[in-house]
C-alpha positions in Angstrom: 102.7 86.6 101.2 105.7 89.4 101.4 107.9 86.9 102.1 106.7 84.2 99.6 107.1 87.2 96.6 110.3 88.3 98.0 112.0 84.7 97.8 110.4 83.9 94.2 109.8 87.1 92.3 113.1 87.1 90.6 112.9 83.5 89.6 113.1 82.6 86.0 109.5 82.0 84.6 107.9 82.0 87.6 104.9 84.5 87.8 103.0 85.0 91.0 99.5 86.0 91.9 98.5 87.3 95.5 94.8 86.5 95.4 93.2 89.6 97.4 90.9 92.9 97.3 93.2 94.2 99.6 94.4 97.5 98.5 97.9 97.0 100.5 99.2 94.0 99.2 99.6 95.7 95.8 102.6 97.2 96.7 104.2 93.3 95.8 103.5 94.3 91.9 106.6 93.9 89.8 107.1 92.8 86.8 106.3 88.8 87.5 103.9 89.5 90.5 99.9 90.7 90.2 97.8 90.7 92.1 94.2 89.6 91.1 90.9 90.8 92.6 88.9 87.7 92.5 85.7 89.7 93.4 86.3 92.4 90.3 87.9 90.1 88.4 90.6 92.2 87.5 94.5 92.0 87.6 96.9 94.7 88.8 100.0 95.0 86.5 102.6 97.5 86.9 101.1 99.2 84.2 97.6 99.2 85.1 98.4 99.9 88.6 100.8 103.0 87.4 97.6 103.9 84.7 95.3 103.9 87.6 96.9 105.4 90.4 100.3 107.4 88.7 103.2 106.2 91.0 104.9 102.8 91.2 103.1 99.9 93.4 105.3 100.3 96.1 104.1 104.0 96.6 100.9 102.5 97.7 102.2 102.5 101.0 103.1 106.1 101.0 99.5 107.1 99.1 97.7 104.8 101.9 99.7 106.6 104.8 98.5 109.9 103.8 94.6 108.9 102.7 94.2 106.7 105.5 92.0 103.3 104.9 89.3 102.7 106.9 88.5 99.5 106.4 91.9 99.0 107.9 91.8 100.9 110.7 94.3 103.3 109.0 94.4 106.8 110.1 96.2 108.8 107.5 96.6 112.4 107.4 93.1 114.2 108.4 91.9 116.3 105.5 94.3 114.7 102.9 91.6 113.1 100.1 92.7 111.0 97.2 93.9 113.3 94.6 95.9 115.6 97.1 97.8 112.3 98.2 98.5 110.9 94.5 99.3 114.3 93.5 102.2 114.8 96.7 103.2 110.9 96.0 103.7 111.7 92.8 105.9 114.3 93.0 107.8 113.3 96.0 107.4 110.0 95.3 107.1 108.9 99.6 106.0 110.5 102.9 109.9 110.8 104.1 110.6 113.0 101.6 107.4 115.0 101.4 108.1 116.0 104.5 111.6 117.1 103.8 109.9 119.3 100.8 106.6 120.9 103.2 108.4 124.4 103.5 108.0 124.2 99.2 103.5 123.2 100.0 100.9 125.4 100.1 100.5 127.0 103.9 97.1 124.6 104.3 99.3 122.0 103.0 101.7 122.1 105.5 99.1 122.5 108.7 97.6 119.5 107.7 100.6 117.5 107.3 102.5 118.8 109.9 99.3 118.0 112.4 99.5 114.5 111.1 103.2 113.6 110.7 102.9 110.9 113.4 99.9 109.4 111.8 101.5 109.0 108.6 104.7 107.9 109.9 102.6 105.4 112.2 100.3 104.8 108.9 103.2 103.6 107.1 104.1 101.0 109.6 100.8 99.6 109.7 100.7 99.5 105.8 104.5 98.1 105.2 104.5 94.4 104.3 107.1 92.7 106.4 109.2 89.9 105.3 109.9 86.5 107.2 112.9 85.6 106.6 113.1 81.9 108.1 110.6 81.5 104.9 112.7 82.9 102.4 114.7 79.7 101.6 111.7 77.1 101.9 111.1 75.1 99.0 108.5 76.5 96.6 107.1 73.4 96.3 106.2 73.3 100.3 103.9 76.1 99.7 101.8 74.3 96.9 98.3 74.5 96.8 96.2 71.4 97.0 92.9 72.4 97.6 89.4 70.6 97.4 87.7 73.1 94.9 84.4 71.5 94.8 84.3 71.8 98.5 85.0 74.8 98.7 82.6 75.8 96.1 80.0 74.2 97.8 80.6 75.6 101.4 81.4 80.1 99.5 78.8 79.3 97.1 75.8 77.0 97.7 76.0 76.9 101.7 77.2 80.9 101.9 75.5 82.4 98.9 78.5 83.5 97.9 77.4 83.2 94.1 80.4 85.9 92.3 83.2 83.7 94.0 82.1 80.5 91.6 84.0 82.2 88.4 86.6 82.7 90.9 86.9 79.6 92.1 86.4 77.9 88.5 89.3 80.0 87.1 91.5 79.0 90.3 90.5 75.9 89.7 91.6 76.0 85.9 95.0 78.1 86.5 95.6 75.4 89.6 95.2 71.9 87.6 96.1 72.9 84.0 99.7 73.6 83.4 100.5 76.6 81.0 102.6 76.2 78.1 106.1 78.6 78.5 107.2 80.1 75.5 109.2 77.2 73.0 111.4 80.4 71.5 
């Protein structure tokens, strides 16, 4: 998906949605990228992502280094919570230079971070989206979509009991087989 948004997110009237729950991949907001929680139904913009969190998407990665994510198996920084990581992401803006600031944190501060400066730094790796580069100059069109929605439906919804992914799937649906209209001015 990195790659995919890295060879098309600066193409003209193009905008791309990454399709996931997945905390991480919002570091590929921008300006034509969003990325869409199909089970919350909710869109990540850069300014609903900079509302909610107050840093730039691609500080997730930092934020997620020093929080950790379990469901990831992410370590993070032990004893580093939410609101100590947005606060040092947003000031420093990323774990490299947090750590060339520690001498200016709070003595805790500095235990803590300097007792997990390998985590985070190993954190960050783990969390970095890499690109592909042999797919950076495939055609877009070699990446379409053609998928069987009704089986798909049937299968996540009536065989799984899946039941919230049905809007999701009808809105795909919608979004995949009904062109939208650009702008005539």
């Amino acid at each position: 998906m990195a790659s995919l948004v890295a060879a098309y997110k600066h193409t003209p009237d193009l905008n791309l949605y990454v399709y996931s729950a997945d905390k991480d991949l919002k570091q590929l907001v921008s300006s034509s990228t969003f990325c869409v929680d199909p089970m919350k139904q909710v869109t990540s913009t850069v300014q609903s992502f900079t509302k909610e969190f107050g840093f730039a998407p691609q500080h997730i990665v930092d934020y997620l280094s020093l929080l950790g994510d379990a469901s990831d198996n992410i370590p993070g920084v032990s004893g580093i919570g939410p609101k100590k990581a947005s606060d040092l992401v947003c000031k420093y803006g990323d774990i490299e230079t947090i750590y060339e600031h520690i001498q200016e944190l709070p003595r805790d501060l500095q235990e803590k971070l300097t007792a997990g400066q390998e985590d985070a730094a190993f954190s960050k790796e783990l969390i970095k989206l890499h690109v592909i580069p042999e797919l950076l100059d495939a055609p877009l069109e070699s990446f379409m979509l053609n998928a069987d929605f009704a089986k798909w439906k049937e299968i996540l919804v009536k065989e799984y009991h899946f039941k919230t992914m049905e809007k999701a799937l009808d809105d795909l649906k919608k979004k995949f087989f009904m062109p939208i209209q650009s702008s005539l001015f």
